[in-house]
Each structure stands twice: as structure tokens, then as C-alpha cells.
N, C-alpha and C positions, 0 to 999 in steps of 0.2 A: 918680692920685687919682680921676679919671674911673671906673675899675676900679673900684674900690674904694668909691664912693658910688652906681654904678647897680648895684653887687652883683654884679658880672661874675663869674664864675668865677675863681680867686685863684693862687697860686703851687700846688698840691699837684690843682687840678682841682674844688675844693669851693666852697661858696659863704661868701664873706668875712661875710657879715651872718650865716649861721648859726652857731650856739656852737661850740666845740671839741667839744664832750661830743655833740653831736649828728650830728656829722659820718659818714658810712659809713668803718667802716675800709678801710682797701684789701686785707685778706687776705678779706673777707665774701664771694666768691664764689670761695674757694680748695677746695682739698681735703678741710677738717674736715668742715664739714655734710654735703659729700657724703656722706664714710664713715660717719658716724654715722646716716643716713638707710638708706646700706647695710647696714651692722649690722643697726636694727630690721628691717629686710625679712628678712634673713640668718636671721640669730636664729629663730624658728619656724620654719623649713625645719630645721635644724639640728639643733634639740632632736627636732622630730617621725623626722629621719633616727634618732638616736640611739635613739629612741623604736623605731621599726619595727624597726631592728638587733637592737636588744635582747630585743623581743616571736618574733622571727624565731630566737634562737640557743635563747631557751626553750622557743621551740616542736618546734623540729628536736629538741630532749633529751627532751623527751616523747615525742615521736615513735618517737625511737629506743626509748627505754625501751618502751611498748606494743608495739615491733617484738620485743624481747626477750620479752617477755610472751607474747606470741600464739607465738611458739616455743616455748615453754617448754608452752604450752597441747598444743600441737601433739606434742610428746615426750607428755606426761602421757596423751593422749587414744593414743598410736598403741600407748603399753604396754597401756594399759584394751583396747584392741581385739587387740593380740597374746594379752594374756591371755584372751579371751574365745573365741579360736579356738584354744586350747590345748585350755581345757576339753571344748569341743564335738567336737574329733579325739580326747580320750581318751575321750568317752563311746561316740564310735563304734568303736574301738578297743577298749572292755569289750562293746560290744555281738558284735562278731566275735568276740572270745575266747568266750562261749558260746558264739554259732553256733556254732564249728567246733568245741567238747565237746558240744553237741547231735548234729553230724555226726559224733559217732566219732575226731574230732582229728587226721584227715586228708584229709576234702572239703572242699574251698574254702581250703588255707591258705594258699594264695596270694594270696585276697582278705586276710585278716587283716595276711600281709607287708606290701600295698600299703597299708591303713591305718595301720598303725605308721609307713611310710615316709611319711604326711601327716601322722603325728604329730608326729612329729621334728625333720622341717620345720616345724609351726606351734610347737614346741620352740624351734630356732635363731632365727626371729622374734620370739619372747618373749624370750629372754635378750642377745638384739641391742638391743631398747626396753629391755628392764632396765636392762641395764647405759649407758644412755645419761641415764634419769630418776634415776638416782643422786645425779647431780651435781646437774639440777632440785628435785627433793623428798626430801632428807635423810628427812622424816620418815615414809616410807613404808617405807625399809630394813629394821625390821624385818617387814614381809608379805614383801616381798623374799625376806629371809632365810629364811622358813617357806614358800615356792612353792619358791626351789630345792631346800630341803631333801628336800619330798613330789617331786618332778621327779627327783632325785640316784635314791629309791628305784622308780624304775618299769621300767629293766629289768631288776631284780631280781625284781620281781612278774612281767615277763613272762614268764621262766625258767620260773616256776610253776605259772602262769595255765591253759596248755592242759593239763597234768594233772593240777592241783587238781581237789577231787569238787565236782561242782556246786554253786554256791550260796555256794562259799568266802569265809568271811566274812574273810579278809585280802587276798585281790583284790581285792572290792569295794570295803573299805574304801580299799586303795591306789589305786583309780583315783578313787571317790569322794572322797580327801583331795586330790588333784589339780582336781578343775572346784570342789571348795569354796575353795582357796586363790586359784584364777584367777577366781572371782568376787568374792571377798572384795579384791582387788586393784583390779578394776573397781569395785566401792565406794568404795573409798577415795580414788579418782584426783578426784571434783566436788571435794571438801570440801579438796583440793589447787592447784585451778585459781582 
């Protein structure tokens, strides 16, 4: 009774004069508040992780993608320059076929040989980038299709070339339909990219 009228601490640890309803439960310094204190902390680390994750895997696909792009640029721009040094070896190329019917049609045809033979070569460079921007720009196939064609007829013209009579207006033409389709192809390659 003593206990119990100076208020002493009771059967359970609590204090008898205070109410039931008032009393500290005995789980209040358990494990729930903690967690739930850890959660709010948790929580924005978590959402931000997901956050960066996500900003992170979008980014890397653009990435990639621009990486595709700039290749693709890369094909487009190496045919505009294959073709552009196709042209410039067949004009040198029409330039030696006169030379050497100025010379008589046999001094220096050995210079004309070695030109053709850079011609050729800047030839397999062009249809090596051709056929590689195919797959890039669908819609360029048909200049494509109209460069091999004038290409297909040029050692036919060269057949002709050193004993045609001066001035042959279907040599010219055939070398002349050659630097216009490899310029007309370097046109076409920005409005691609």
C-alpha cells in the first residue's frame, strides 16, 4: 500500500497514479520507428538511384544512336570524296588522251597508261564507298545507278579515245558524263547527312 500511495513504480515498471491510456508501451523503443525513420531516409536515395539509372541507360541509347549517325556521316562523306577523285583522274585521263593525239599517238603513252592505272584505282575506291552507302542512303541509288552506268562505258571510250580525230565529240562527252555524275553524287551526299 506504501507502493501504491507514494506512487512508487508498480507491478509492470510504470507509475500507479498515472492513467493506463498514458502509460509508455513497452514495444515504443522497438524496431518499428526505427524502420520507418529508415525508410524516409532510404526513400530519396532510392528513387534518385532509380532516377540516375534510368537518365544513364537513356543516355548511353542516344549515344549509341549519334554513334550510328556519325558513321553513317562518315560512309556518306568518304563516297562524296571517292567520287570526287574519280572525276578529277578522269579529267586527267581525257587530258593525256589528247596529249598523246597531239604527240602522234605514240610519245608519252606510257604517261597516259600510268593515268588510267590512277584512274582505276580512284574507280575501285568509288564502287568500294558505293556499295557500302547503299545500305546508308537508299535514296541516293538511283545517281548510284547512273555513275556506274557512265563508269560501265569508259573502257569502251578508251578503245577509241587515241584514234578518234581530234576534238571527238563522244570521248568528251564519255569522260565529261563521268566528273558530271561524280559531282552530281557529291551534291547529293549534305542533303543526306
Amino acid at each position: 500500500t506504501l507502493r501504491a500511495h507514494h506512487g512508487g513504480p508498480g507491478p509492470a515498471g510504470a507509475d500507479a497514479s498515472m492513467p493506463a491510456t498514458h502509460r509508455p508501451r513497452a514495444d515504443a523503443g522497438g524496431p518499428g520507428p526505427l524502420r520507418s525513420i529508415g525508410v524516409r531516409i532510404l526513400l530519396p536515395v532510392v528513387v534518385a538511384t532509380v532516377g540516375l539509372v534510368t537518365l544513364g541507360v537513356l543516355q548511353t541509347r542516344d549515344a549509341l544512336a549519334e554513334s550510328g549517325r556519325a558513321g553513317d556521316a562518315r560512309i556518306l562523306a568518304r563516297t562524296a570524296n571517292a567520287g570526287i577523285a574519280v572525276a578529277h583522274q578522269a579529267e586527267l585521263e581525257y587530258a593525256e588522251t589528247i596529249a598523246l593525239r597531239l604527240r602522234g599517238g605514240q610519245a608519252g603513252k606510257q604517261l597516259l597508261e600510268a593515268q588510267r592505272t590512277r584512274t582505276d584505282a580512284a574507280r575501285e575506291r568509288y564502287v568500294d564507298a558505293a556499295r557500302e552507302v547503299r545500305g546508308v542512303s537508299p535514296a541516293l541509288g538511283g545517281k548510284l545507278d547512273a555513275a556506274d552506268a557512265v563508269l560501265d562505258v569508259l573502257p569502251s571510250v578508251r578503245a577509241i579515245a587515241v584514234s578518234a580525230p581530234d576534238g571527238s565529240p563522244e570521248v568528251f562527252d564519255a569522260y565529261d558524263a563521268v566528273t558530271q555524275a561524280m559531282i552530281g553524287i557529291a551534291d547529293a551526299v549534305p542533303s543526306q547527312l
